[in-house]
C-alpha positions as a printed Julia matrix, in Angstrom:
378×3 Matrix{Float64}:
   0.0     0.0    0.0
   3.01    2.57   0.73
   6.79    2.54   0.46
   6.9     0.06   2.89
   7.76    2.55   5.96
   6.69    1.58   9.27
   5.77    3.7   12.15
   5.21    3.5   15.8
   1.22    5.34  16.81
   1.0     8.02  19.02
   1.18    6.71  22.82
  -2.17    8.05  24.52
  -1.21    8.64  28.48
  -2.97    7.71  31.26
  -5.79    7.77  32.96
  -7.08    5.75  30.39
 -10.76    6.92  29.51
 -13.8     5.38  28.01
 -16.25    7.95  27.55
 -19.59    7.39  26.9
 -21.34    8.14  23.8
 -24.42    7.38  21.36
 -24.75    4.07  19.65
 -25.77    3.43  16.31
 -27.2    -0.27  15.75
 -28.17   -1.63  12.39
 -30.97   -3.95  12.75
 -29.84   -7.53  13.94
 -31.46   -8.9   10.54
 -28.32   -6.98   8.99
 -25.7    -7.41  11.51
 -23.02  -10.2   10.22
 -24.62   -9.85   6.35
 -22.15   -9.75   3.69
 -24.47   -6.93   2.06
 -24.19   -4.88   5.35
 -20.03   -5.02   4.87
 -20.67   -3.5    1.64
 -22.49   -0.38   2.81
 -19.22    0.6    4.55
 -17.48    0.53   1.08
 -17.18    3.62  -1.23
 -18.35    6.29  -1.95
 -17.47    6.68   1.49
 -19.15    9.91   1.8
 -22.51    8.28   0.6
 -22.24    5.89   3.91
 -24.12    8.86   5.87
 -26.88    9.68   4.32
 -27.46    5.48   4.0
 -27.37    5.87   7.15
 -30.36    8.42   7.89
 -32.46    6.38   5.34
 -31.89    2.89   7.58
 -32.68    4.95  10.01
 -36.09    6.74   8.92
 -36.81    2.7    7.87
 -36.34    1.06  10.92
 -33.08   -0.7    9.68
 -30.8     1.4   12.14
 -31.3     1.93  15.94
 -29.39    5.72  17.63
 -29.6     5.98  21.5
 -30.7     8.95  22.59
 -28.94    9.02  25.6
 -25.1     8.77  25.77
 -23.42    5.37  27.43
 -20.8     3.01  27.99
 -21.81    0.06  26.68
 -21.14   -4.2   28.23
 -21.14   -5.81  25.04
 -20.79   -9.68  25.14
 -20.92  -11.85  22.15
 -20.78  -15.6   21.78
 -19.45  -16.99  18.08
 -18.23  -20.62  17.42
 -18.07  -22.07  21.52
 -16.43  -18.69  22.79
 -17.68  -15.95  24.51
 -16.32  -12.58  24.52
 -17.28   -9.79  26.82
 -16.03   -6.15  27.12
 -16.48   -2.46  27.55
 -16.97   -0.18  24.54
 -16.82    3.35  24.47
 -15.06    6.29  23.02
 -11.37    6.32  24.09
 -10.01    9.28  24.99
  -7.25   10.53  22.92
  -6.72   13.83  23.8
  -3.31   12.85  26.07
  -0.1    12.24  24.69
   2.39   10.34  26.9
   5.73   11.58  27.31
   7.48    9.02  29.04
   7.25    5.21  28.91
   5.55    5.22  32.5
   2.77    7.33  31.17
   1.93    5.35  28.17
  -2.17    3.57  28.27
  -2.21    2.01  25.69
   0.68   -0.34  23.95
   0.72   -0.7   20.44
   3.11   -3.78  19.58
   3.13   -3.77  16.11
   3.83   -1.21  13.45
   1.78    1.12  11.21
   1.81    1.94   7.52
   1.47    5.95   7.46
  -0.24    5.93   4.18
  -3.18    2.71   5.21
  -3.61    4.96   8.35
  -4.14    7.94   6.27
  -6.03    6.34   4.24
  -8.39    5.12   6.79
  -8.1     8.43   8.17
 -10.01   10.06   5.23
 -12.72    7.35   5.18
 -13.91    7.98   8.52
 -14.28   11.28   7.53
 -16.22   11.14   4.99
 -18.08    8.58   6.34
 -18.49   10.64   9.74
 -18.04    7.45  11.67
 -16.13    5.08  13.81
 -18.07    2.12  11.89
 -16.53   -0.86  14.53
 -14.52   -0.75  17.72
 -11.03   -1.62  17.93
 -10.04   -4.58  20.38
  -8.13   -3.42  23.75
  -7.41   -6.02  26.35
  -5.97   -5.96  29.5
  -5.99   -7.58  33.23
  -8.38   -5.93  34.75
  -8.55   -5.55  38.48
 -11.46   -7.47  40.65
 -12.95   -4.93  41.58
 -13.81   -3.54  37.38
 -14.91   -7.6   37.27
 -17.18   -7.17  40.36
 -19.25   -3.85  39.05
 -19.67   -5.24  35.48
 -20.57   -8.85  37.09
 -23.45   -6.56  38.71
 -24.33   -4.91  35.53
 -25.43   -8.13  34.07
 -27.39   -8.79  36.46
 -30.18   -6.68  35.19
 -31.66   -7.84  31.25
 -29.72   -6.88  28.68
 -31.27   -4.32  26.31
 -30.26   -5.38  23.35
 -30.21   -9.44  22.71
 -30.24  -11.71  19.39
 -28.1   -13.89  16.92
 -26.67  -12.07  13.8
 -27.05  -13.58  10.3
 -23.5   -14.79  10.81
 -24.33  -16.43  14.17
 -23.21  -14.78  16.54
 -25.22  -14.2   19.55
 -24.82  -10.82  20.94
 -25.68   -9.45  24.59
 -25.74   -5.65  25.12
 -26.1    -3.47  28.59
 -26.05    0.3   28.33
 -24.52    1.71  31.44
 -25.26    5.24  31.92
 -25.83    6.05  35.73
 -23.57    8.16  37.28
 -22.27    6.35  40.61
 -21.4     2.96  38.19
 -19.81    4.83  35.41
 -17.57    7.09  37.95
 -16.65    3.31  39.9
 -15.46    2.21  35.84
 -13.37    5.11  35.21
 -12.05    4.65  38.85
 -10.89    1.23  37.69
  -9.48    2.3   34.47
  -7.49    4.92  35.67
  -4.36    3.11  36.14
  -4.93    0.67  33.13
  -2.19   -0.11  30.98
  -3.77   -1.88  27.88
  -2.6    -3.61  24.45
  -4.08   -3.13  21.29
  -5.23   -6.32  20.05
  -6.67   -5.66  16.9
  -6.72   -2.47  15.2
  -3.1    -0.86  14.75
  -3.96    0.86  11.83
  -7.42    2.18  13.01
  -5.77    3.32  15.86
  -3.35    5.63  13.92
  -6.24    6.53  11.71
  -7.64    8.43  15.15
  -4.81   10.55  15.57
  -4.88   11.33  12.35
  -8.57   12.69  12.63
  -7.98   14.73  15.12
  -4.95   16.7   13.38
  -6.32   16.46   9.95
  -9.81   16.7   10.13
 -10.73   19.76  12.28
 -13.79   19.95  11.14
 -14.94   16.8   13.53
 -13.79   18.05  16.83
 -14.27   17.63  19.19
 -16.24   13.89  17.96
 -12.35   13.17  16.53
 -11.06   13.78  20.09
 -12.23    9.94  20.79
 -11.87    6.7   19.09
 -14.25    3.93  19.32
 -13.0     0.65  21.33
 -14.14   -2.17  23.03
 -12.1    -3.33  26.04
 -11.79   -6.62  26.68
 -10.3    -8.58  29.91
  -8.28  -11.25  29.22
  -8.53  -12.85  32.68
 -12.27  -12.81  32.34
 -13.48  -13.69  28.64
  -9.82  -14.18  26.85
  -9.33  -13.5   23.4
  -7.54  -16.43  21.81
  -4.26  -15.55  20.78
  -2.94  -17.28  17.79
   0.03  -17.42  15.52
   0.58  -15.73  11.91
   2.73  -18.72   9.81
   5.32  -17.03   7.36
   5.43  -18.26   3.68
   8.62  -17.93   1.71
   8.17  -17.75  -2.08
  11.17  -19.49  -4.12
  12.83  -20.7   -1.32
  13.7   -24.81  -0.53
  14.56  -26.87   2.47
  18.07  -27.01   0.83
  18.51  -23.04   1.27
  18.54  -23.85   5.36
  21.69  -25.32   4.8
  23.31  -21.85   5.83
  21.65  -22.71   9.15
  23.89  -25.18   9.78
  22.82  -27.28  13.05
  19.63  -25.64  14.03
  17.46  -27.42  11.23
  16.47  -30.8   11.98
  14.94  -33.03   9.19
  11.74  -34.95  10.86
   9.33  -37.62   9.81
   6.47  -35.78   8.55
   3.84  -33.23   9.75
   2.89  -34.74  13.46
   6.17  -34.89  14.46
   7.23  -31.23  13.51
   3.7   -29.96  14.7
   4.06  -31.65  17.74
   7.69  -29.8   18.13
   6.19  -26.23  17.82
   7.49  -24.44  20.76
   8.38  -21.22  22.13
  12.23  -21.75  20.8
  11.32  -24.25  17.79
   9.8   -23.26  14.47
   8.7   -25.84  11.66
   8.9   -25.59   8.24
   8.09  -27.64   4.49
   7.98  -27.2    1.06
   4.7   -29.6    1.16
   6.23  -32.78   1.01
   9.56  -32.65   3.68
   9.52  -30.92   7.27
  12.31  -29.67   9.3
  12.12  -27.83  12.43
  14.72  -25.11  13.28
  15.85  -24.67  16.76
  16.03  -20.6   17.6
  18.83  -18.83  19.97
  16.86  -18.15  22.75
  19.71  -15.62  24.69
  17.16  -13.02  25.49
  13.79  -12.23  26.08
  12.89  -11.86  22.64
   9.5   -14.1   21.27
   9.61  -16.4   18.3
   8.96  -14.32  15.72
  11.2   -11.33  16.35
  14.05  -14.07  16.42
  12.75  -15.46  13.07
  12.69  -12.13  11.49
  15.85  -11.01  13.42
  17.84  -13.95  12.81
  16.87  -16.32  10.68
  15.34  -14.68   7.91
  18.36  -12.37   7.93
  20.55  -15.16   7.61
  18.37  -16.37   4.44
  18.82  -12.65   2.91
  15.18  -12.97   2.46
  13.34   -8.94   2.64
  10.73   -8.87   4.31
   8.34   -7.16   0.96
   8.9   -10.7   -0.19
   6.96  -12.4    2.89
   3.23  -14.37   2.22
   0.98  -14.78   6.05
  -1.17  -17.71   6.66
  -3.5   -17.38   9.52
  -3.79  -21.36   9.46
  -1.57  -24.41   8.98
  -3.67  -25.37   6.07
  -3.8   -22.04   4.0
   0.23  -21.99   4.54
   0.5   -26.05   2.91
  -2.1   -24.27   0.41
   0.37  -21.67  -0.54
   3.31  -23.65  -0.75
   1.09  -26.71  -3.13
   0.34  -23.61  -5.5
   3.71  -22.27  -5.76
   7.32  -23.28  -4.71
   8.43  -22.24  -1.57
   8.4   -22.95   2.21
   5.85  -22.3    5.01
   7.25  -21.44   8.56
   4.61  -22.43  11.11
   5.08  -20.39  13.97
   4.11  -21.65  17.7
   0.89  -19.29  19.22
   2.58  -16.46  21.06
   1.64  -16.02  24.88
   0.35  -13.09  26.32
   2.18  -11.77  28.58
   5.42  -11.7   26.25
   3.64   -9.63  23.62
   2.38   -7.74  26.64
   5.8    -7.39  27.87
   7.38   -6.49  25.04
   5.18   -3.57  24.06
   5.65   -2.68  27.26
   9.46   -2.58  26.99
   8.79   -0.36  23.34
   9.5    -3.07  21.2
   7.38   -3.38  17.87
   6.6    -7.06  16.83
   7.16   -7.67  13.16
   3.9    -7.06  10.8
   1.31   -9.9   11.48
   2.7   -11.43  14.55
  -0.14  -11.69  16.46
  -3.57  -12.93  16.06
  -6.32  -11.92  18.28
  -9.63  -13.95  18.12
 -13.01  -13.65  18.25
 -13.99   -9.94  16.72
 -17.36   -9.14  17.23
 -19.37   -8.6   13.36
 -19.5    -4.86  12.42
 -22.55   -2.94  12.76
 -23.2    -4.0   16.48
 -21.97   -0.78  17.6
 -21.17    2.54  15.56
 -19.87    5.93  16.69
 -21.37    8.92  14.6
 -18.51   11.93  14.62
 -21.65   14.19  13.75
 -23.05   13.3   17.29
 -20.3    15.48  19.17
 -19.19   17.92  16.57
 -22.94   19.22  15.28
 -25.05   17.93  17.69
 -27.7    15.45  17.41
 -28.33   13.82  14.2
């Protein structure tokens, strides 16, 4: 999409704030439809008035009254439950210490911009990104007591998901949530480039603020409902077991795909050209996580840039890739948690598509209209 530059996001400082604000909802009937992914597509600026007409028809729900919103969602066995409201962008963290929320991978300047413009024109946030963190008891307690009470919103989407929504807009338990959050020291999990595409708003759009002052998110705690984290496999165009000879000792031939799969491990990699496996054993002198060492090491040693790379988000699309064109697949073992956690913390940017965070909740549940807070109502 751009020269290929990568750039760390702005660092937004604590307290971390969700702020409550208006919810748009398309009608359940269109939530998770393939045709309802399409009205988010150009002409962007066209998205609006869509909008008004769903609206005037029925098809789209917009509170009246501004909230923070519990929204929990069930989709293939897993349930996923967390906070979303408008983040607050408005501080920038000078220091490490200061620093809410972690970004641990990279952003494209020109995607971000990009994105940038189409919320614009658009005038919405059209889907939260994902946030998680640890959250303390006591943030478990008072949302534990929230859903106590029915949820207002409650149905199954045409992709099946099954979706569970509380407002929260007293006072007294939306002061006791942004007590909790205060001190809350998050990681993006999904949404790098979105995130960007905030700041962005806010210095190149002026005509939104102060709507562009906030960025829709859902926050999501990973000791509660955990988002599965998974790994990204690497696919190497052109490439052949015998090109790991540079590797010398590390790669180990192996029987075939149990045994390598079965090897996957924090400091052990596996890769085939489709018919052979090796696995290759990675220096493990620091506190660095599989794939940085991959990129850092290995793939250095294989003089192999990084433009050149193909991601599989599966064992089976990787074999795929590999079947339809020479080359090798690197399956990578699932990251844990608290290393990207850690390392984000420490600065450190993961290489592109390290991570994958799973579940997402299907667009459309929850929209943020930047007309709302910059003209008024709609």
């Amino acid at each position: 999409m751009d020269s290929g530059v990568v750039a760390t996001p702005a660092l937004v400082a604590r307290p971390l704030r969700l702020e409550p604000f208006r919810a748009m909802m398309l009608a359940p009937s269109r939530i998770g439809a393939q045709a309802s992914a399409r009205s988010f597509a150009q002409p962007y600026r066209d998205v609006a008035s869509r909008f008004a007409a769903w609206q005037r028809s029925g098809q789209l729900s917009h509170d009246a009254t501004p909230a923070v919103y519990l929204h929990e969602f069930t989709t293939t066995g897993i349930t996923i439950r967390g906070l979303v409201g408008a983040l607050d962008l408005t501080r920038r963290a000078g220091s490490r210490d200061e620093v809410a929320v972690f970004p641990h991978e990279g952003v494209h300047p020109a995607q971000a911009a990009e994105l940038a413009d189409r919320m614009a024109e658009m005038a919405l946030n059209p889907a939260p990104i994902l946030l998680t963190h640890r959250a303390p008891a006591g943030l478990r307690d008072r949302l534990r007591e929230a859903r106590r009470t029915s949820p207002e919103h409650q149905f199954t989407d045409r992709s099946g998901q099954y979706h569970r929504v509380w407002p929260i807009r007293d006072a007294p338990t939306l002061g006791s949530i942004a007590d909790h959050l205060r001190a809350a020291r998050v990681l993006i999990a999904d949404g790098h480039h979105r995130y960007a595409a905030y700041g962005l708003l806010r210095t190149d759009h002026p005509e939104l603020a102060p709507a562009s002052d906030a960025g829709l998110a859902m926050l999501v705690d990973q000791d509660d409902t955990p988002l599965y984290l998974g790994a990204i496999h690497r696919v190497l165009p052109g490439l052949t077991l015998g090109d790991l000879d540079v590797l010398g000792a590390t790669v180990r031939s192996v029987a075939g795909p149990e045994e390598a799969i079965a090897a996957l491990a924090p400091d052990t990699v596996v890769t085939t050209d489709g018919h052979d496996w090796a696995t290759i054993a990675l220096p493990r002198t620091d506190d660095r996580l599989a794939v940085e060492i991959l990129h850092d090491d290995v793939l250095r040693a294989l003089h192999r840039p990084e433009i050149a790379f193909g991601h599989a988000h599966s064992v089976d699309e990787a074999l795929r890739a590999v079947a339809r064109r020479r080359g090798l697949a690197i399956l990578m073992p699932a990251p844990d948690f608290a290393d990207v956690l850690r390392a984000a913390e420490k600065g450190r940017l993961l290489p592109e598509k390290a991570t994958s965070f799973q579940p997402k909740p299907s667009v459309g549940v929850l929209i943020r209209s930047l007309r709302d807070e910059s003209t008024g109502r709609d």
